[in-house]
C-alpha positions in Angstrom: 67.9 -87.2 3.9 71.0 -88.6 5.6 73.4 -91.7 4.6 71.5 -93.8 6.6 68.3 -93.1 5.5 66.9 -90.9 8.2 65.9 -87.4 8.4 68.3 -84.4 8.5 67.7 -83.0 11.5 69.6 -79.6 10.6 67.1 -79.3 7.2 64.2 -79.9 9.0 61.4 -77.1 8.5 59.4 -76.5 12.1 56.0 -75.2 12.1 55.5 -72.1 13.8 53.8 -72.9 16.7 51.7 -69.3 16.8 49.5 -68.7 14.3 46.8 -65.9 13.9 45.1 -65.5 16.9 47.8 -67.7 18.6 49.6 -65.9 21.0 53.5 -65.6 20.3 56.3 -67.1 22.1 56.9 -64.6 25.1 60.5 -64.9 28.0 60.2 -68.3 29.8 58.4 -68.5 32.4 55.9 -65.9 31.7 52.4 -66.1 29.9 52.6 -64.8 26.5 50.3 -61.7 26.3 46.5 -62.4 24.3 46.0 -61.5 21.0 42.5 -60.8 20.4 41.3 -61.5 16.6 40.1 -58.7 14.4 36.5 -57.4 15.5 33.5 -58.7 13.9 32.9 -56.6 11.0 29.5 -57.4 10.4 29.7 -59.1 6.7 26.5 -59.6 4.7 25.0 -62.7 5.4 26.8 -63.2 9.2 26.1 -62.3 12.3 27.6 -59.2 14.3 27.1 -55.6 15.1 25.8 -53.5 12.5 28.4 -50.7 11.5 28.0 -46.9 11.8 27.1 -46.2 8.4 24.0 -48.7 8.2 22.5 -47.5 11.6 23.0 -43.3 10.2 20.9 -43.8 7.4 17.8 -43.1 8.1 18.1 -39.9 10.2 20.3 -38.9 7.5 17.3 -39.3 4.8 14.6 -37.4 7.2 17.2 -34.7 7.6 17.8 -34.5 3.7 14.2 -34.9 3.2 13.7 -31.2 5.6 16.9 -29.9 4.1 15.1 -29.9 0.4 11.7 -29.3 1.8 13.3 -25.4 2.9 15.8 -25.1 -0.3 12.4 -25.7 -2.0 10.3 -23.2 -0.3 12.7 -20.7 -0.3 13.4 -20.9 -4.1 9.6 -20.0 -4.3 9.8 -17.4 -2.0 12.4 -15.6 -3.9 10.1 -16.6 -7.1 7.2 -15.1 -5.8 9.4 -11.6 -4.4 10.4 -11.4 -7.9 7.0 -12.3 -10.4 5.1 -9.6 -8.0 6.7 -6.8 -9.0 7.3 -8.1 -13.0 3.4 -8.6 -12.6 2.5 -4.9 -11.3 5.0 -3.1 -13.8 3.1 -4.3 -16.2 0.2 -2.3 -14.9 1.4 1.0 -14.6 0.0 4.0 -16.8 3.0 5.7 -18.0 2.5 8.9 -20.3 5.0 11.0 -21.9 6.1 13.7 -19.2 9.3 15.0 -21.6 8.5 18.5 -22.9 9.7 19.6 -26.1 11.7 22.8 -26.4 14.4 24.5 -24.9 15.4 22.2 -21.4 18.2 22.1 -18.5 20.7 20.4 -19.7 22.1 17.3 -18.2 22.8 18.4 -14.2 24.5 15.7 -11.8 22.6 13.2 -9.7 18.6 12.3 -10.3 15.3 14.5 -9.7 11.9 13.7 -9.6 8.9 15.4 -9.5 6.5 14.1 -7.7 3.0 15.0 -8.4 -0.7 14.7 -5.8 -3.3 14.3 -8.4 -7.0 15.7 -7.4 -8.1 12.8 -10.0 -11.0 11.1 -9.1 -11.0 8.8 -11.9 -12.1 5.2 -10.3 -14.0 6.7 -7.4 -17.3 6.9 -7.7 -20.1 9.4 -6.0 -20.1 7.2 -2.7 -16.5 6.9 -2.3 -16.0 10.6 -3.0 -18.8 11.4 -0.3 -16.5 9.3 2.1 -12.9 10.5 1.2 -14.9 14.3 1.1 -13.4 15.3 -2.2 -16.5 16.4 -4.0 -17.6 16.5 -6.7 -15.3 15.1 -10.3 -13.7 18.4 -11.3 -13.3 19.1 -14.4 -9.4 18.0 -16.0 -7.0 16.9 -12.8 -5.3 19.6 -10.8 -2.8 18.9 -8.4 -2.3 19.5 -4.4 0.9 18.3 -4.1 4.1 19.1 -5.9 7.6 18.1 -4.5 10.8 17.8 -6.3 13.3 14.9 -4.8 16.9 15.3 -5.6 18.9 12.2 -4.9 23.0 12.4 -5.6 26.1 12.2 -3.8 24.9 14.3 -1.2 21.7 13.8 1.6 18.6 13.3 -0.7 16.4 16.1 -0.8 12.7 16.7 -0.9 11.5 19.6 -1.6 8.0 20.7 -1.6 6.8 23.8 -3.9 3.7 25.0 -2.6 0.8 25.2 -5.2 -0.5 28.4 -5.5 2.7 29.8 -6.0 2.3 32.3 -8.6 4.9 31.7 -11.8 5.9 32.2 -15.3 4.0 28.8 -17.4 5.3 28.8 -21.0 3.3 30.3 -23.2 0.6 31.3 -20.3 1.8 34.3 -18.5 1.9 34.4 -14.9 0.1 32.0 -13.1 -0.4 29.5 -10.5 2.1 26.6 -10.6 -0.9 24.2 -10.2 -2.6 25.1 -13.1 -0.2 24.2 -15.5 -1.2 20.7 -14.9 -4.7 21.6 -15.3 -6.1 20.8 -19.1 -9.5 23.0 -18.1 -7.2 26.0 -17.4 -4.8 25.8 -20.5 -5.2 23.2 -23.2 -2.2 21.8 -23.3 -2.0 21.4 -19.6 -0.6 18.5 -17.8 2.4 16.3 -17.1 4.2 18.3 -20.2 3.5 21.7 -19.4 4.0 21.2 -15.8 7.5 19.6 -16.1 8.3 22.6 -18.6 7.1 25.7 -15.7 8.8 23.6 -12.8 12.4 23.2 -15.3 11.6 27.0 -16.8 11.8 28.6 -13.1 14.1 26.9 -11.1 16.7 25.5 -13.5 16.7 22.2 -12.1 16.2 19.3 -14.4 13.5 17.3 -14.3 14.7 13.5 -14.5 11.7 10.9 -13.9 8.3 11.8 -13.7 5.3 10.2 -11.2 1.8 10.8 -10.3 -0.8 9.3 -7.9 -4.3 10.4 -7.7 -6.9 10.0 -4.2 -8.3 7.1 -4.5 -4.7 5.7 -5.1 -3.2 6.9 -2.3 -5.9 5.6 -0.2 -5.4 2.0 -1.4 -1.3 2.5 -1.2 -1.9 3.4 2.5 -4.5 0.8 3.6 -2.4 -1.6 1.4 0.5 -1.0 4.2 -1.9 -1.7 6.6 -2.1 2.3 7.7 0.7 4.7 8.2 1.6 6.7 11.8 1.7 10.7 11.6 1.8 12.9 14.7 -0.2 16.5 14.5 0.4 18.7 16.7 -2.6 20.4 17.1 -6.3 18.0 17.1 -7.5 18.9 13.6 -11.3 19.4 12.9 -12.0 19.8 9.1 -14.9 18.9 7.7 -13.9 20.0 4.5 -10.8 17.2 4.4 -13.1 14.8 6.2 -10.6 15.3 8.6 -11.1 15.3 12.8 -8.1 14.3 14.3 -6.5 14.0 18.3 -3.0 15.7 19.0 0.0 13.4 19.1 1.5 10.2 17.1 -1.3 7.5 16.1 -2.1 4.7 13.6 -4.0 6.2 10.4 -6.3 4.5 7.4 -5.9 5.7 3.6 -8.9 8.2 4.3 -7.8 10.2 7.0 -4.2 9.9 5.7 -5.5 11.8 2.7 -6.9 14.5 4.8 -4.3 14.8 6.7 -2.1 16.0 3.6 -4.8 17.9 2.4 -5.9 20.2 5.0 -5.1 23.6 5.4 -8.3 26.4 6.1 -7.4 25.3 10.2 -3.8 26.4 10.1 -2.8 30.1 9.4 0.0 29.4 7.1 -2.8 27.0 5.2 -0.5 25.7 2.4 2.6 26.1 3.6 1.3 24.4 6.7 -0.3 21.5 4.4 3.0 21.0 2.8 4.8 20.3 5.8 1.8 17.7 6.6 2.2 16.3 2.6 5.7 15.7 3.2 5.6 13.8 6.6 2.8 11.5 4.9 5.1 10.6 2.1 7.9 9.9 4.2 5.5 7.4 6.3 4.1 5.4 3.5 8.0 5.5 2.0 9.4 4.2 5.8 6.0 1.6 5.8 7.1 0.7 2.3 10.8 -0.5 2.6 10.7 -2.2 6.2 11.5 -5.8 6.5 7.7 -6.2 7.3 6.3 -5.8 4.1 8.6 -8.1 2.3 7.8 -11.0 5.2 4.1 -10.7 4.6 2.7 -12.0 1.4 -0.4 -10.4 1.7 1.3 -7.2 2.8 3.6 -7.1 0.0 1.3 -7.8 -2.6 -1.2 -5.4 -1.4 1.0 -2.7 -1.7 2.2 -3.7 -5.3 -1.5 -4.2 -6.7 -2.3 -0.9 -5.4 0.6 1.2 -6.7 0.3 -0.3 -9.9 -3.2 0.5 -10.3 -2.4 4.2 -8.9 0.7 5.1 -10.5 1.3 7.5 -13.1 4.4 7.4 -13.9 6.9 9.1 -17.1 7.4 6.7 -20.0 11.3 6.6 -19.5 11.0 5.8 -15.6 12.7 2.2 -14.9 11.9 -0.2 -12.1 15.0 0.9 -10.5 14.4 3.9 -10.7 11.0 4.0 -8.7 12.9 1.7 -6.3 15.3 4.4 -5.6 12.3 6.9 -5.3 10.9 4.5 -2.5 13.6 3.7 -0.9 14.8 7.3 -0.7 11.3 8.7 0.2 11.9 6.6 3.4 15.2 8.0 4.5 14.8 12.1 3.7 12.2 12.6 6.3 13.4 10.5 9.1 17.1 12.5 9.3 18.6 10.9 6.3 18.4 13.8 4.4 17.0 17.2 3.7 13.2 18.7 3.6 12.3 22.0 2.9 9.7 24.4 1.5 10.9 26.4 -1.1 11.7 29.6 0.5 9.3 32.7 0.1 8.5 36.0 1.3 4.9 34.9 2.3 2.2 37.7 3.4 -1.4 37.0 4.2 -2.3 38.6 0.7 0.0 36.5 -1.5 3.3 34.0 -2.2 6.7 35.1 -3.4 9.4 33.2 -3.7 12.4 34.7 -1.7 14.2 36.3 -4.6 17.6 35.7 -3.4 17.5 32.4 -1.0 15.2 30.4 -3.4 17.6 30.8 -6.5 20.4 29.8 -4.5 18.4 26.3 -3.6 17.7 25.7 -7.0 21.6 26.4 -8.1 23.3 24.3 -5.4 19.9 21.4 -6.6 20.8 21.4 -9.7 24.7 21.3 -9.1 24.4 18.0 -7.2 25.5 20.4 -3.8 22.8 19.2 -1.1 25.6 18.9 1.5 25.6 22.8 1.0 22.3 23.5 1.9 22.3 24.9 5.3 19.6 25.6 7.5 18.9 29.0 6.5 17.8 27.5 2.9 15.8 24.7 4.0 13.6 26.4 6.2 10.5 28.7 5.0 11.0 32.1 6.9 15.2 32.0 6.6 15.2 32.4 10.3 
């Protein structure tokens, strides 16, 4: 205050004249520019615009909602991909293929030997009538036998025709096929077989698998039927075969008789070879393509029925006959190598080349496929 009693004018305090949303002083004579209050944030309980986040959330739910729906199907998709197979190696006959004795030793690389059982175990009189395989024989013999090498090299099938005539342990000289044949020798079978193919080629027999008719049929229709291309029309009534020229769609029965004909063709089993191995590399292509895994029914079709068909050696893993598939695909559409072994055929008998076919065997059983040339792989050497 002053000596007189009234106010200090040079301690008074004035009051800003602009407060919030006022506008501020501007240059005289010109309007001071508007300040517009903060926007209306929508608080609980008032009144305004309702923000971003609210008005997102439902959308945001349905799409969550689909999101989990596919995480959830697709975690029993892979599930199901998986308890299939766990469920059909479960099924599978397995038998002790390892022969005792004298053996290869350990040779680079994996080989198979795959065996075509004449079986007819689970077919009975009407189903034989229909796949024309006659009457149950007595013990198994076998049409096919094929030895797949798979290494660093092209994978390599190669088909050893059956009435080759060879040295079986303890047997003399014989056809190859009989030494799985427990009517011919008494200790025939898986054993003795694996011991005559190891005894004259040198190659090491690694994992061991069977299938007999009726289980190739099912395997086949199970894939929904397999292409092959003769090249001749085929008329056997002995097969159950009658056939046009050219590429078509096949069932499990005329797929059978396809691989199993021969009195039409003047090589006959050499001829029927060539047939077995374009059937297996069909039902190996059918086997592995996207397809199969996209259709349930498909892919469990084809599990059921290999399980229920296979034979397979006691130490063969599921990786192992995944490899056998997979490979089985490849070798006979131009990812690897198929071949006969090579012979000295006359229309009286079969020899095996006594210089080309050892040389096979050896660069076989030394992991050397990429060594194989033409000359090898072929049946005349021409």
């Amino acid at each position: 205050m002053a000596a007189g009693g009234g106010p200090d004018e040079t301690h008074t305090q004035l009051i800003p004249q602009h407060q919030w949303g006022s506008p501020p002083p501007g240059p005289p004579g010109r309007l001071p520019p508007m300040v517009l209050p903060p926007p209306n944030r929508g608080l609980p309980g008032r009144g305004g615009p309702v923000s971003g986040a609210s008005a997102a959330g439902p959308p945001r739910k349905r799409r969550n909602w689909w999101l989990r729906g596919l995480l959830l199907l697709l975690l029993l998709w892979l599930v199901f991909l998986v308890a299939v197979p766990v469920w059909g190696w479960s099924k599978i006959n397995k038998v002790d293929a390892s022969p005792d004795g004298q053996r290869p030793g350990d040779q680079p690389g994996t080989t198979y030997l795959i065996v075509g059982s004449d079986s007819r175990t689970g077919l009975d009189a009407q189903q034989r009538s229909a796949l024309s395989t006659g009457g149950s024989a007595g013990g198994s013999r076998t049409d096919t036998i094929m030895l797949l090498h798979i290494g660093d090299g092209q994978p390599l099938l190669m088909s050893i025709p059956r009435d080759s005539p060879v040295d079986i342990p303890g047997h003399g000289t014989g056809k190859i096929n009989a030494a799985f044949n427990s009517s011919a020798y008494s200790d025939g079978g898986p054993k003795l077989l694996v011991q005559t193919v190891e005894q004259n080629t040198g190659i090491r027999v690694d994992d061991y698998v069977e299938i007999g008719f009726g289980g190739f049929v099912n395997i086949v229709d199970g894939l929904g039927g397999i292409t092959i291309c003769p090249k001749t029309a085929i008329k056997d009534p002995k097969a159950g075969l009658d056939i046009a020229k050219g590429c078509q769609q096949v069932d499990g029965a005329t797929a059978l008789g396809f691989a199993r004909t021969r009195h039409t063709f003047a090589l006959q089993d050499l001829a029927r070879v060539q047939n077995q191995r374009a059937v297996i590399g069909a039902i190996g292509h059918q086997a592995v393509s996207p397809w199969t895994v996209l259709n349930p029914w498909r892919y469990l079709r084809l599990v059921s029925a290999a399980a229920d068909s296979l034979t397979i050696g006691d130490d063969v893993g599921p990786i192992a006959l995944a490899k056998l598939g997979w490979n089985l695909a490849h070798v006979t559409g131009g990812g690897g190598l198929s071949c006969t072994v090579p012979n000295t055929t006359t229309s009286t008998s079969l020899q095996w080349d006594p210089t080309r076919a050892p040389k096979l065997f050896s660069l076989i059983a030394q992991d050397r496929t990429g060594d194989v040339g033409k000359r090898l792989c072929s049946t005349t050497g021409q």
